[in-house]
C-alpha positions, 0 to 999 in steps of 0.5 A: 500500500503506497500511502502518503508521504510521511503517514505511513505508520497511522496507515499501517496502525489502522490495518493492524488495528483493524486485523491483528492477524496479518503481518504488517511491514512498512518501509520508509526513508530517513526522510519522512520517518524522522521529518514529517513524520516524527510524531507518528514514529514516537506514538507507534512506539509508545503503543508497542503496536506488532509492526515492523518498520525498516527504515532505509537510512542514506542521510539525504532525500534522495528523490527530490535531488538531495537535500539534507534528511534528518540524519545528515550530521551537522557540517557535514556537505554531501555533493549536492548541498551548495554549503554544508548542513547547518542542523543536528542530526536525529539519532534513530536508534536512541529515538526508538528505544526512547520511544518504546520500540521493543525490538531496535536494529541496524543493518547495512544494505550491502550485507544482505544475509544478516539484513535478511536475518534482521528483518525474519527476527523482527517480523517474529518478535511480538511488539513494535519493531525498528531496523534503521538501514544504512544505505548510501545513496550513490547519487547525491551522497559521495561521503557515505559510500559502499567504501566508506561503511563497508571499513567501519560496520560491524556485527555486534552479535558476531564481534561483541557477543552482545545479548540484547534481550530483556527477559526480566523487567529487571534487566531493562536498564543495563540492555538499554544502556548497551543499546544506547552506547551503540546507538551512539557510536560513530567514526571508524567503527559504526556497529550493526545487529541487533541492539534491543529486545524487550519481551516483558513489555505486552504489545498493543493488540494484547492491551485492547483485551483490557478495553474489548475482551472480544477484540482478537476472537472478532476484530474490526475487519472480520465483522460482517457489516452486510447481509444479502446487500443490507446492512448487518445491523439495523435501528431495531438492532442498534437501538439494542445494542446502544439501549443504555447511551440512547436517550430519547428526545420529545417533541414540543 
């Protein structure tokens, strides 16, 4: 579903909302994601909704010629910028587990067996799930090139042996502080793999039990609205079913 720019995430919220049962990935630049469509970022986290969103992160826009996305670190000029960025860059990673993100990622386009590994373990995990994808834009950003990630990524899980998994709320703290110091590690040694893994916190579909206990047996898109062409509930019905918030109004 090609929706509009920056509004993926209340798309895909509504779908899985409204049919807990499908799989839902979304894929979105560095641009929209963390540009206009911030506040949508931090509210799919702080729900914990089980959708995964593969950000592919080449720090500029790269269809509209190249201006400076939100990653782009401040005073660095890629080619296509006239003078050299003047704003701070958002840090994705932090961003997410800040948020509430329960499952919190980096790959690299050109590693594609561990990238494909990262998105199977995202779309398994049961909560709302984030892969920030280094991946150069090899038209308009001449500073981070294939050269240039292909000396500095590493894979944390293969070099460092980093655990990233809260098991236990107890855990939570020390996980989020290792995954916050990858988050912000830079320079000559830029890690991937997966940073954090929450599995104390209940996703969102699971708390809707609290308010609709009915909600996963019956979910929105399941219900059937018509019979024969008409309407399933009709104002007998509804009256019924509403008879406690309907108050009737006389005439005077």
């Amino acid at each position: 579903m090609h929706t509009l720019h920056g509004r993926a995430l209340p798309f895909a919220q509504g779908i899985k909302i409204a049919n807990p049962n499908l799989t839902v990935v979304v894929n979105v630049g560095d641009g929209d994601l963390l540009g206009i469509g911030s506040a949508h970022f931090v509210a799919m986290g702080r729900r914990n909704i089980d959708i995964v969103v593969i950000m592919h992160n080449n720090t500029v826009y790269g269809l509209t010629k190249g201006q400076a996305s939100p990653t782009l670190r401040l005073g660095e000029q890629p080619k296509s910028l006239p003078k050299p960025n003047i704003q701070s860059a958002v840090n994705p990673i932090a961003l997410a587990l800040a948020s509430g993100y329960t499952f919190v990622a980096r790959g690299y386009a050109a590693r594609v067996p561990h990238l494909k590994e990262l998105i199977k373990q995202a779309i398994l995990h049961k909560g709302s799930a984030f892969i920030d994808v280094l991946q150069p834009c090899v038209t308009f950003d001449n500073i981070h090139t294939y050269d240039y990630y292909n000396k500095r990524v590493y894979d944390v899980q293969e070099e460092d042996k980093w655990d990233p998994v809260v098991d236990t709320p107890e855990k939570r703290w020390e996980k989020l502080k290792g995954a916050l110091q990858y988050a912000y590690a830079d320079g000559e040694r830029i890690p991937i793999g997966v940073f954090y893994v929450d599995k104390t916190v209940p996703p969102f579909e699971e708390r809707l039990l609290s308010r609709m206990p009915k909600y996963l047996e019956a979910p929105p898109a399941l219900q059937k609205i018509e019979e024969n062409g008409a309407p399933a509930i009709n104002q007998n019905v509804f009256k019924q079913l509403f008879k406690r918030n309907i108050i009737e109004i006389g005439k005077r």
